[in-house]
C-alpha positions as CSV (number, residue, x, y, z in Angstrom):
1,X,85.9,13.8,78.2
2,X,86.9,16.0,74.7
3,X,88.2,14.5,72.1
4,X,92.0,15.8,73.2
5,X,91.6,14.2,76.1
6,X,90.5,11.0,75.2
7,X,93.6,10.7,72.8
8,X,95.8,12.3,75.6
9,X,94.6,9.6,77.8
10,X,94.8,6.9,74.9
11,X,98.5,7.7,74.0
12,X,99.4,7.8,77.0
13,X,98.5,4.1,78.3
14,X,99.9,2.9,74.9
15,X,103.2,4.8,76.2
16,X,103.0,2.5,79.3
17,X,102.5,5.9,81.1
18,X,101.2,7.6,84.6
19,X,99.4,10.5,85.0
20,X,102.5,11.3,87.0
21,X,105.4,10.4,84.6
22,X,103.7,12.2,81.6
23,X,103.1,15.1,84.1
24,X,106.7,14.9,85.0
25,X,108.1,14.9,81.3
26,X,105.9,17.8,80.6
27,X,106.5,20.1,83.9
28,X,102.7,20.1,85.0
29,X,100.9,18.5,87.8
30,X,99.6,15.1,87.5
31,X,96.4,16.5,88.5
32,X,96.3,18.6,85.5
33,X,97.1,15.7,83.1
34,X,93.7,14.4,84.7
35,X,92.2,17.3,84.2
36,X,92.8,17.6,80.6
37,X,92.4,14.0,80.0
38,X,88.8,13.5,81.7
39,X,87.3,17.2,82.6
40,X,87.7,19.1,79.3
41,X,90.3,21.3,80.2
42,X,92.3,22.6,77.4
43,X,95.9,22.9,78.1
44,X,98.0,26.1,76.5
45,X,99.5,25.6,73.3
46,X,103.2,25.2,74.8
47,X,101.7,22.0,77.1
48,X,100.2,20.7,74.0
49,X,103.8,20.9,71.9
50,X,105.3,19.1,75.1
51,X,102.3,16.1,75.5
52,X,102.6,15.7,71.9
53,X,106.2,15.3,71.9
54,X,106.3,13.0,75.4
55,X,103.7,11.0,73.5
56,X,105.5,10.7,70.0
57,X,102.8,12.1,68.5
58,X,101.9,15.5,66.2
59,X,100.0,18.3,68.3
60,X,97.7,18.2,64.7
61,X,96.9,14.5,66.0
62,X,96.1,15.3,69.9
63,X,93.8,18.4,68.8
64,X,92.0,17.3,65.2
65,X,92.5,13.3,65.2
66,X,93.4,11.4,62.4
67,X,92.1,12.5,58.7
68,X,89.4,10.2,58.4
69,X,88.0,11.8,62.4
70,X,88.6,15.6,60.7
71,X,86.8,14.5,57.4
72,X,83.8,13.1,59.5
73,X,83.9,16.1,62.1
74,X,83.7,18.6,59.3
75,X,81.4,16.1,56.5
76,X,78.1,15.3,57.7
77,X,77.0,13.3,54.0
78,X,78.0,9.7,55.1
79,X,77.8,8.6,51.5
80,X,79.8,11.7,50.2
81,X,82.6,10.6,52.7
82,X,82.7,7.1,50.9
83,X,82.7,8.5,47.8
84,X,85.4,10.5,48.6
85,X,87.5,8.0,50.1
86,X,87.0,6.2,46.9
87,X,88.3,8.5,44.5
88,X,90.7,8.8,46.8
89,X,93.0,5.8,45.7
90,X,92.0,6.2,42.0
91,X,94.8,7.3,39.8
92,X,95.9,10.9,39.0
93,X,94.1,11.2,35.8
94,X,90.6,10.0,37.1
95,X,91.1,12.3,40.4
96,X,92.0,15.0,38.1
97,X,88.7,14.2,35.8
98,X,86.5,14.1,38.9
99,X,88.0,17.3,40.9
100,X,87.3,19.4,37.3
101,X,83.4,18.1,37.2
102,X,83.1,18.9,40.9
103,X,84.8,21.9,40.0
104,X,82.5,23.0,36.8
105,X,79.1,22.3,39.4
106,X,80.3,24.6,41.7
107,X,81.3,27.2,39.3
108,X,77.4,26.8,37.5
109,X,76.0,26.8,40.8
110,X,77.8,30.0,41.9
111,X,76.2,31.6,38.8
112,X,73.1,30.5,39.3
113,X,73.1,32.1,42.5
114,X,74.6,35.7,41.2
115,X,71.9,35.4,38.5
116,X,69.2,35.3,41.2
């Protein structure tokens, strides 16, 4: 099962839902909603716009998850991801004092690397 699936199938069941009714709402077979939801088959954009808006949800959500799944999918650094999260609800100021130090590290590492 994909990750769309999964929250295809989630939604869904939270929606009090069939296979059939969503299928129904949507215009696809209720063997297709199974088929998305538990084999891995991606449906076409236009399906995904219609689960999305049966299931009162974005079609961002059904295909990337939440933030905190896309900042895990993409950011391997476990402690990095806390650390993030934590300047995260610090003020402007400090976020803007910590985003110009990340900021000047990249920039010197860049030029260390052009140096080379």
């Amino acid at each position: 099962m994909t990750d769309l699936g999964k929250r295809i199938l989630e939604l869904r069941k939270k929606k009090d839902l069939s296979q059939t009714e969503l299928a129904n709402r949507v215009g696809v077979s209720y063997a297709q909603i199974g088929r998305y939801e538990t084999k891995g088959t991606q449906p076409p954009a236009e399906v995904i716009k219609k689960i999305a808006g049966v299931l009162g949800t974005s079609v961002d959500y059904l295909v990337s998850g939440d933030s905190d799944e896309k900042a895990r999918s993409t950011l391997n650094d476990a402690e990095l991801l806390q650390q993030f999260k934590a300047v995260q609800q610090m003020d402007d100021d400090d976020k803007r004092v910590i985003k110009t130090m990340i900021d000047a590290f990249i920039t010197k590492r860049k030029v260390q690397q052009l140096a080379l």
